[in-house]
C-alpha positions as CSV (number, residue, x, y, z in Angstrom):
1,X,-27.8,8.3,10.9
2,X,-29.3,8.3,7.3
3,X,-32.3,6.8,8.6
4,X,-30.4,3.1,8.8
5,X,-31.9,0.1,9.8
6,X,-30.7,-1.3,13.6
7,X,-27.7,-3.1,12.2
8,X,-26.6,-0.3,10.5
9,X,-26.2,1.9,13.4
10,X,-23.8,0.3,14.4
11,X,-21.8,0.4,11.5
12,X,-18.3,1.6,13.6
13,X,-18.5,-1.1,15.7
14,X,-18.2,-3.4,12.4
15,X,-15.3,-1.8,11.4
16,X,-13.9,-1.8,15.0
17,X,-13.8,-5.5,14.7
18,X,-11.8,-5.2,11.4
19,X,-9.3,-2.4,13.1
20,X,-9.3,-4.8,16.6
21,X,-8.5,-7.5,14.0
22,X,-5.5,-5.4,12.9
23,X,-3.8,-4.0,15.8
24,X,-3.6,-7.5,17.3
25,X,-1.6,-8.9,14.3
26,X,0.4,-5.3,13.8
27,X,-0.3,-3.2,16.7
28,X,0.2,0.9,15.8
29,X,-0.2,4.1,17.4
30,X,-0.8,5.3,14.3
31,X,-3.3,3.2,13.1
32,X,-5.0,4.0,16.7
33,X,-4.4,7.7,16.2
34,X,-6.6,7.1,12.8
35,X,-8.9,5.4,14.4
36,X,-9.6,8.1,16.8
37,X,-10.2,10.5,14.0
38,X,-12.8,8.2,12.0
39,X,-14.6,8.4,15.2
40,X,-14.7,12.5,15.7
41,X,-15.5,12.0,12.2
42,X,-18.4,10.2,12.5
43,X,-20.9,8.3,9.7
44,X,-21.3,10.3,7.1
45,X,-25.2,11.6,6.1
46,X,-26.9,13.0,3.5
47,X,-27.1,16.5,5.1
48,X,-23.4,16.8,5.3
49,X,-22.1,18.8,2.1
50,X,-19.8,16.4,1.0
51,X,-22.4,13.2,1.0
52,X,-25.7,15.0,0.3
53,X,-25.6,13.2,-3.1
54,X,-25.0,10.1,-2.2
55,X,-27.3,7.4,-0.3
56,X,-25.1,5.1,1.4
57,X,-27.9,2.7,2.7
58,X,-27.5,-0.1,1.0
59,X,-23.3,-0.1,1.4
60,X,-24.3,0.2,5.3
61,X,-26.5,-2.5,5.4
62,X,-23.7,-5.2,4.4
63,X,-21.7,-6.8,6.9
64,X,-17.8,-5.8,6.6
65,X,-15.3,-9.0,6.5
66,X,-11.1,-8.5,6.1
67,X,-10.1,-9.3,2.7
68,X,-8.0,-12.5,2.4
69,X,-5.1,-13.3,0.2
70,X,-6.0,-14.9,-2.6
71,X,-3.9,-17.0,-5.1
72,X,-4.0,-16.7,-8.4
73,X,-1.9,-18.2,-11.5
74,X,0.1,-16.4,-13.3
75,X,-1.9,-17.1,-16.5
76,X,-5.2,-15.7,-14.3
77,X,-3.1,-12.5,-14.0
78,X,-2.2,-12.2,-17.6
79,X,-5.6,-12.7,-18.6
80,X,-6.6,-9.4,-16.3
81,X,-3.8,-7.3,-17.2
82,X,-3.4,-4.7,-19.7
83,X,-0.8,-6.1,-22.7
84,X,1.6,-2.7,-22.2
85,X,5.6,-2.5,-22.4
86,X,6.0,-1.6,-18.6
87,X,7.2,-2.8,-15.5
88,X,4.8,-4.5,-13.5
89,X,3.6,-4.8,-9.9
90,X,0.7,-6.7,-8.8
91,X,-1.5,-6.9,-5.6
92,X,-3.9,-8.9,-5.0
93,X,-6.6,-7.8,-2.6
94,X,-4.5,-5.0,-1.0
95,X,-1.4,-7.2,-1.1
96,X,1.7,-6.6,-3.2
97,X,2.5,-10.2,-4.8
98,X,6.2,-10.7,-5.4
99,X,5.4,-14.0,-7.2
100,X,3.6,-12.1,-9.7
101,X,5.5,-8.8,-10.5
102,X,8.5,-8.0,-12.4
103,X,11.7,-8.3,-10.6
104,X,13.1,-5.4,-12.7
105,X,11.8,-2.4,-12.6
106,X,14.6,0.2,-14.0
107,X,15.3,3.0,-11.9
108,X,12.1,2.6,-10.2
109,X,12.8,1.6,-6.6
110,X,10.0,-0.4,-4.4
111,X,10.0,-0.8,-0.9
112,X,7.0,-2.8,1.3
113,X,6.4,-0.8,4.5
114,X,4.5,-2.1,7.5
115,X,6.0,0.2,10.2
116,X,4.5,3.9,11.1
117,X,5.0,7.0,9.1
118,X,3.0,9.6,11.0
119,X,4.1,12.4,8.7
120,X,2.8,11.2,5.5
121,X,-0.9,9.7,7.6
122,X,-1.5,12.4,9.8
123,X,-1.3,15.3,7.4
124,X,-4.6,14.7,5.1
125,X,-5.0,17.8,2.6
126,X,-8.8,17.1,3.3
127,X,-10.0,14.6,6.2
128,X,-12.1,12.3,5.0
129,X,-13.6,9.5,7.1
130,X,-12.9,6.9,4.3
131,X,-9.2,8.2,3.9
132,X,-8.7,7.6,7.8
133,X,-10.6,4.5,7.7
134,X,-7.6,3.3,5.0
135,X,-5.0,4.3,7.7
136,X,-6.6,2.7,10.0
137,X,-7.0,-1.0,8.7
138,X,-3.7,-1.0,6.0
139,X,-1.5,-3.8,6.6
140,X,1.6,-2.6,4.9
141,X,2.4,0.7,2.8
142,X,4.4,0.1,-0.6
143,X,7.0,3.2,-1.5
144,X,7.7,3.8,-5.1
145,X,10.6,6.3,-5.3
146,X,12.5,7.7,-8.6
147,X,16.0,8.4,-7.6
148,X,17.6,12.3,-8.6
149,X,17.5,13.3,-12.0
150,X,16.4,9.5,-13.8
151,X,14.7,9.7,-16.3
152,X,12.4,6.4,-16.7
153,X,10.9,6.2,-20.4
154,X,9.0,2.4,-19.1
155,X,6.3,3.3,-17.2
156,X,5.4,1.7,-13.4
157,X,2.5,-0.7,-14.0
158,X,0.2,-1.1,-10.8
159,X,-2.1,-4.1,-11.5
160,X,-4.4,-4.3,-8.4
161,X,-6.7,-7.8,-9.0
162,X,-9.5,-7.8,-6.5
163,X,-11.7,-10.3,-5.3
164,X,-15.2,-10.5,-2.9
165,X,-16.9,-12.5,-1.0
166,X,-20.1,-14.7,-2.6
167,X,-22.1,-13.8,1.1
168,X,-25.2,-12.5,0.7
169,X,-25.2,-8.4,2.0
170,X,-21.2,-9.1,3.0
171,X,-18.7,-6.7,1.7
172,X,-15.1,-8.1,1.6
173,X,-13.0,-5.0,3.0
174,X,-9.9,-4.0,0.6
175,X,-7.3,-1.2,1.6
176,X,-4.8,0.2,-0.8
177,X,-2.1,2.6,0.6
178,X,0.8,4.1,-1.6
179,X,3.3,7.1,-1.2
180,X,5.4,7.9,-4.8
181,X,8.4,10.2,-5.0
182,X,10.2,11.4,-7.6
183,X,13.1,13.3,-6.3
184,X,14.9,16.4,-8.0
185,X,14.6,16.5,-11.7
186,X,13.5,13.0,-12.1
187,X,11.3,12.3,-14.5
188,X,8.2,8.6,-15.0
189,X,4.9,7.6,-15.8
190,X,2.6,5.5,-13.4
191,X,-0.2,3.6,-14.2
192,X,-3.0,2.3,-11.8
193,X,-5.3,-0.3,-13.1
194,X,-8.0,-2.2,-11.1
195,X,-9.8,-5.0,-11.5
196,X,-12.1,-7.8,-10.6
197,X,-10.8,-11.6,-10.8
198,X,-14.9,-12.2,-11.6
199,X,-18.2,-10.0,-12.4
200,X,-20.5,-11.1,-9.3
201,X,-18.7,-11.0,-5.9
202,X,-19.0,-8.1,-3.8
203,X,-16.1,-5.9,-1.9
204,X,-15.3,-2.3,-0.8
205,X,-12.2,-1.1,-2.2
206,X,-11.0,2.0,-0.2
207,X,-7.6,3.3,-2.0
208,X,-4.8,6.1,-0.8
209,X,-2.4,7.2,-3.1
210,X,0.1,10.2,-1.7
211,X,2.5,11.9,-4.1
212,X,5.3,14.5,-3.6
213,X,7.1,15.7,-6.9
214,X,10.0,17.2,-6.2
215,X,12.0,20.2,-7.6
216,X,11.9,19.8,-11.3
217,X,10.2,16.7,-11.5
218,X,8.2,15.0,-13.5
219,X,5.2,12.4,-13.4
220,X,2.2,11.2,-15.5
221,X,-0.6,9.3,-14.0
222,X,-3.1,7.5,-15.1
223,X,-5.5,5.5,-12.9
224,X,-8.2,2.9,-14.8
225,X,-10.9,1.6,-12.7
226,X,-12.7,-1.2,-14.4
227,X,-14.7,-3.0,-11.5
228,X,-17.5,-5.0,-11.5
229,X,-21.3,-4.0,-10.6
230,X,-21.0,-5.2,-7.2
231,X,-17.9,-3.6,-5.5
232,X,-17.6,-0.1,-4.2
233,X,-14.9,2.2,-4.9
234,X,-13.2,5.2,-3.1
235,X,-10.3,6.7,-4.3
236,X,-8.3,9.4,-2.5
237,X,-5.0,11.0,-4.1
238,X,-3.1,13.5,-2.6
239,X,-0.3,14.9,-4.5
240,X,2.2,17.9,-3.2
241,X,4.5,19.5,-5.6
242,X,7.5,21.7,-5.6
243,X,9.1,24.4,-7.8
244,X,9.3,24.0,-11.7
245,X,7.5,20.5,-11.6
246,X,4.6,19.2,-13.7
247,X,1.8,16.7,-12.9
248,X,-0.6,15.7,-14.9
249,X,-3.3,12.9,-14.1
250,X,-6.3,10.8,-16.0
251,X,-8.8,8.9,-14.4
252,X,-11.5,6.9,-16.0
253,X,-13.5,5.2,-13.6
254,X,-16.4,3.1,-14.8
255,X,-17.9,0.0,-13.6
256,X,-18.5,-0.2,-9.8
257,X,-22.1,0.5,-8.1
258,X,-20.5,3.9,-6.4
259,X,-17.3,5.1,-7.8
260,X,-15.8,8.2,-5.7
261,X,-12.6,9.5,-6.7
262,X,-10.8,12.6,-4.7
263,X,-8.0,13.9,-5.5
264,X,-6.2,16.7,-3.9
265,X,-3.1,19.2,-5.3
266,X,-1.3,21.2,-3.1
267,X,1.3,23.3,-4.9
268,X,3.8,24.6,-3.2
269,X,6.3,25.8,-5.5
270,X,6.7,28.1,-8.0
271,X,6.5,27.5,-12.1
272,X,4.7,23.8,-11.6
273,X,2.0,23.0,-14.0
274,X,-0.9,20.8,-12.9
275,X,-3.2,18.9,-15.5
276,X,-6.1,17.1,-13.8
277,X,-8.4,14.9,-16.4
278,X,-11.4,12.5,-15.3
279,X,-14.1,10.9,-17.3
280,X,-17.0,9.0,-15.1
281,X,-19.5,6.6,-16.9
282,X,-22.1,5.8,-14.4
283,X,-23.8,3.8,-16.7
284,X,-25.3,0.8,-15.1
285,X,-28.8,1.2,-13.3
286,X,-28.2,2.9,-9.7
287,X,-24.6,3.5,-9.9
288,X,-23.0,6.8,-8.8
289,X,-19.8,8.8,-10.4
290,X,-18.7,11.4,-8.1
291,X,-15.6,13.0,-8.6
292,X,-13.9,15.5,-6.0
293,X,-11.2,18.0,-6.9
294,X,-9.6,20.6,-4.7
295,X,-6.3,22.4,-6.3
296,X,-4.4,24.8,-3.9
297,X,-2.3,27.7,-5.2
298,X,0.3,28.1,-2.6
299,X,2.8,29.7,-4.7
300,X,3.6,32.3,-7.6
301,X,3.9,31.6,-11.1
302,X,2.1,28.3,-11.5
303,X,-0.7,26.4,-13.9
304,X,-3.3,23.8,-13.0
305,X,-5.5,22.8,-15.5
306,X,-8.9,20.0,-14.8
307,X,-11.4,18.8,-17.8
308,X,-13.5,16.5,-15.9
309,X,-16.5,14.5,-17.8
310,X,-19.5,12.4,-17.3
311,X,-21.7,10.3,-19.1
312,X,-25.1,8.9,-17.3
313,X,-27.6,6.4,-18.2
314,X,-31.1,5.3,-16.4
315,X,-31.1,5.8,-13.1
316,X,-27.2,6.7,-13.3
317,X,-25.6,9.4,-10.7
318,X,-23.2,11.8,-11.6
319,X,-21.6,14.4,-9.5
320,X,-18.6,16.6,-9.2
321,X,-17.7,19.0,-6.7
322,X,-14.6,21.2,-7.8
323,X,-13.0,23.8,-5.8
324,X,-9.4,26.0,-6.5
325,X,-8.1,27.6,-3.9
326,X,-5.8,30.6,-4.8
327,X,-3.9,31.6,-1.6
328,X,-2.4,35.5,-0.7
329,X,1.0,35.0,-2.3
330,X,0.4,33.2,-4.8
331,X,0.0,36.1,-7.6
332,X,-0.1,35.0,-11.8
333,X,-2.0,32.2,-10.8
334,X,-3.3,30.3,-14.5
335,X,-5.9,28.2,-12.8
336,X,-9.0,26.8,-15.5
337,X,-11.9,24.0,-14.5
338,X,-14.1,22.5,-16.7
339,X,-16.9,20.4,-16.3
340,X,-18.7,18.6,-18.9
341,X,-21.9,16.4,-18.6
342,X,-24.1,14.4,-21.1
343,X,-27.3,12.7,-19.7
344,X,-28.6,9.9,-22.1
345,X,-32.1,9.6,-20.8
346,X,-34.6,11.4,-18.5
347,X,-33.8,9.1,-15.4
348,X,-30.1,10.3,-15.2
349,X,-29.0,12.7,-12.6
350,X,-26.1,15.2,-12.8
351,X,-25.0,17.1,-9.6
352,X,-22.4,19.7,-10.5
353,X,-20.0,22.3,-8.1
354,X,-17.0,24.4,-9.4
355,X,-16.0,26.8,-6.6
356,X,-13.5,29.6,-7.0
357,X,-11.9,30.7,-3.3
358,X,-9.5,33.8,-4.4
359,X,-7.4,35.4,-2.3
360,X,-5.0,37.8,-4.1
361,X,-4.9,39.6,-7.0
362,X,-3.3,39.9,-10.4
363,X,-4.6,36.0,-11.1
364,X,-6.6,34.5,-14.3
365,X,-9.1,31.6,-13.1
366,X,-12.1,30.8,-14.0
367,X,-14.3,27.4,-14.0
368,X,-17.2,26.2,-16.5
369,X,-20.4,23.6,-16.1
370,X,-22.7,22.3,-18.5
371,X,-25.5,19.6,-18.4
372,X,-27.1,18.3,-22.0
373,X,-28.3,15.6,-23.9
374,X,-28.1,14.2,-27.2
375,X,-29.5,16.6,-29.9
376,X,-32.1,15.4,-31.8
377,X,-31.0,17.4,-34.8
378,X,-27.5,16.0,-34.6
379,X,-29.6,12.9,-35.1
380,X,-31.4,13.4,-37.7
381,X,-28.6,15.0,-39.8
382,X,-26.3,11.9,-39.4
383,X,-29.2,9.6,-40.1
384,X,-29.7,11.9,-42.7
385,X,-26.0,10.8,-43.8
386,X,-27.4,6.8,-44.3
387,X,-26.0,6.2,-40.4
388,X,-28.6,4.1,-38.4
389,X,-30.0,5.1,-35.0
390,X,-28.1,3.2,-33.0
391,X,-24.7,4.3,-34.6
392,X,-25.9,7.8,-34.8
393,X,-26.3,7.9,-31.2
394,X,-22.8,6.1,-30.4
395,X,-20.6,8.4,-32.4
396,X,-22.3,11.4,-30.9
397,X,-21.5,9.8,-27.6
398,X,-18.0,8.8,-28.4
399,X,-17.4,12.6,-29.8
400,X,-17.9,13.6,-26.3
401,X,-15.1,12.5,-24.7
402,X,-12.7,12.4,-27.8
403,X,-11.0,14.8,-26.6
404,X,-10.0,12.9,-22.5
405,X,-8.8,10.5,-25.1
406,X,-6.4,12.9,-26.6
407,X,-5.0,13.7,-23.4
408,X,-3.7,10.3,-23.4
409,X,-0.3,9.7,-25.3
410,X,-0.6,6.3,-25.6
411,X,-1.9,4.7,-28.6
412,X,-2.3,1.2,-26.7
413,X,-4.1,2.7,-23.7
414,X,-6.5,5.2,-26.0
415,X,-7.5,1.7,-27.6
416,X,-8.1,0.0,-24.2
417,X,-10.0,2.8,-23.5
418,X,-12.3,3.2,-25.9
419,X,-12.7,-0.3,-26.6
420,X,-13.6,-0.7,-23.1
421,X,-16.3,2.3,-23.1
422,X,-17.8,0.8,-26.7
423,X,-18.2,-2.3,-25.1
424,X,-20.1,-0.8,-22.0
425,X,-22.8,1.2,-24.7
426,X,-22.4,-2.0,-27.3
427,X,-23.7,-4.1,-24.1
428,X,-26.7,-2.0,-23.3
429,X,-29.5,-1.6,-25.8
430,X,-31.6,0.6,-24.0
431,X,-30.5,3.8,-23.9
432,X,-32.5,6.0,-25.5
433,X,-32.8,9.5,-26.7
434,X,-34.0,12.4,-24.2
């Protein structure tokens, strides 16, 4: 097992406290049923495809506690949130807070779940032991639903404030879990934003987000994870659409000491258009940014588009692993993945994976990779210009993902963006040139 010290062999018996925890405060055969699959499962190692990138040593060697409830003031919550014109829902460590969300919400409809819905936890598009593991220890499931043919112009605000445990080697243990709808010809714009109430305490924040977009629907995403140094962060989305609807997602993920975001498209209808976006900054020393894509053509006639980038400093990680799948019927496929990756020093590591798994004919696909670093002649012609060093070396790196920004139609969020990126390289004086 990874070569783990004693008390990390044991690792599913930790989390079996946590899950024996559970089922005696909200018993479930479907929780169980998860719990059964984590164990086929097993701990994942290096020599497994999906994990041979990633060391999970020192996540194992922390003891795993439950999460509590935590309260905090309105004015604490204002403070963390973003300053948009949307209707907002908070949760606080894995719990949706009434106290502190909007009571309105439009035609948005919410519902709090704590009762078994085996079709929508049973069913991963890829099993995952993480994705189970979130099944397993939930305590409730919130619903977001768009009724028929509404067409929302506020967008959904998800505010998820999280807070660890001061313990030394103790991870406070955090599970999201989410289904959205939007039914027939509805149309919205979600956006997912977490945070940390403080920059030293330490947690895992395991996250499920399930989407089904209906016949003619609609939905932007955009999911913001701006965590501190010392939590952990795995992210699975797995989004099903139907005929004539269009999805299109951005992730930026920055922040956390591992940062592992999978998201999953199955299409199964025809004319739907998939845009999938991601920028990783794995900037901090020994922090990880592994994205995870898998799009699957089920049906005739459809798009999916994926620009996915990532910038890496000293001793920084990136990865991404992208694979389409075109299946036998589904013929005119428009399928394109790119993957872009800038390495600002020696020490930086970039592990990249597009896959193309074709089936049928009469499709256009096709996937691209590339790995640099900052050219010294772009350099020296913008120092050339009276620019300093230092500045030189931020707009080249700003340049790089101008473009994710563009993807972005909001003017406020671009700015929260970037400000929050210039802030990261603003912080850190030592990155130097390859």
């Amino acid at each position: 097992m990874q070569n783990l010290s004693k008390n990390n062999i044991n690792i599913l018996h930790k989390w079996y406290k946590l899950f024996q925890k559970r089922q005696k405060i909200l018993p479930s055969k479907e929780a169980k049923y998860n719990w059964e699959q984590i164990k086929s499962l097993g701990i994942p190692m290096r020599k497994q495809e999906n994990w041979k990138y990633i060391s999970l040593n020192e996540f194992f060697n922390n003891h795993f506690i439950d999460a509590i409830y935590c309260n905090i003031s309105k004015k604490e919550c204002n403070s963390l949130s973003l300053k948009l014109h949307a209707y907002k829902l908070v949760f606080i460590n894995g719990k949706y807070s009434s106290l502190l969300s909007d009571k309105k919400l439009g035609y948005w409809k919410i519902k709090t779940k704590n009762q078994e819905n085996h079709q929508l936890t049973k069913k991963l598009i890829i099993p995952d032991i993480f994705a189970y593991l979130i099944e397993s220890l939930r305590k409730e499931m919130i619903t977001i639903f768009l009724p028929k043919e509404k067409k929302e112009n506020i967008p959904l605000y998800l505010l998820h404030i999280n807070q660890g445990s001061t313990k030394e080697n103790t991870l406070a243990t955090i599970n999201y879990r989410h289904h959205i709808e939007l039914n027939n010809g509805s149309t919205g714009k979600i956006i997912e934003h977490f945070v940390s109430k403080n920059n030293f305490q330490a947690y895992f924040n395991n996250t499920r987000t399930s989407i089904i977009l209906n016949n003619s629907a609609k939905l932007k995403y955009i999911k913001l994870g701006f965590e501190n140094h010392n939590s952990y962060h795995f992210g699975y989305n797995d989004i099903y659409t139907k005929k004539n609807s269009i999805f299109s997602s951005n992730t930026i993920m920055v922040g956390s000491k591992i940062n592992r975001n999978q998201t999953n498209v199955k299409i199964n209808g025809k004319n739907s258009n998939i845009i999938i976006n991601s920028l990783l900054i794995p900037c901090t020393k020994n922090t990880i940014g592994d994205s995870k894509t898998y799009i699957e053509h089920n049906k005739s006639n459809c798009i999916s588009r994926q620009l996915h980038k990532i910038i890496v400093h000293k001793y920084g990680k990136g990865i991404f692993d992208g694979i389409i799948k075109v299946k036998r019927c589904a013929y005119k496929t428009d399928s394109k993945m790119i993957n872009h990756n800038l390495l600002l020093d020696k020490l930086a590591e970039i592990n990249t994976k597009p896959q193309l798994n074709i089936y049928t004919d009469d499709v256009v696909c096709n996937h691209a990779a590339t790995i640099g670093s900052i050219d010294s002649n772009q350099i020296l012609y913008l120092r050339s210009r009276g620019i300093s060093y230092q500045d030189a070396k931020k707009m080249i790196i700003f340049s790089f993902f101008a473009d994710f920004l563009e993807s972005i139609d909001c003017k406020i969020l671009k700015k929260i963006i970037f400000l929050r990126i210039y802030e990261i390289f603003q912080n850190n004086k030592n990155i130097k040139l390859l």
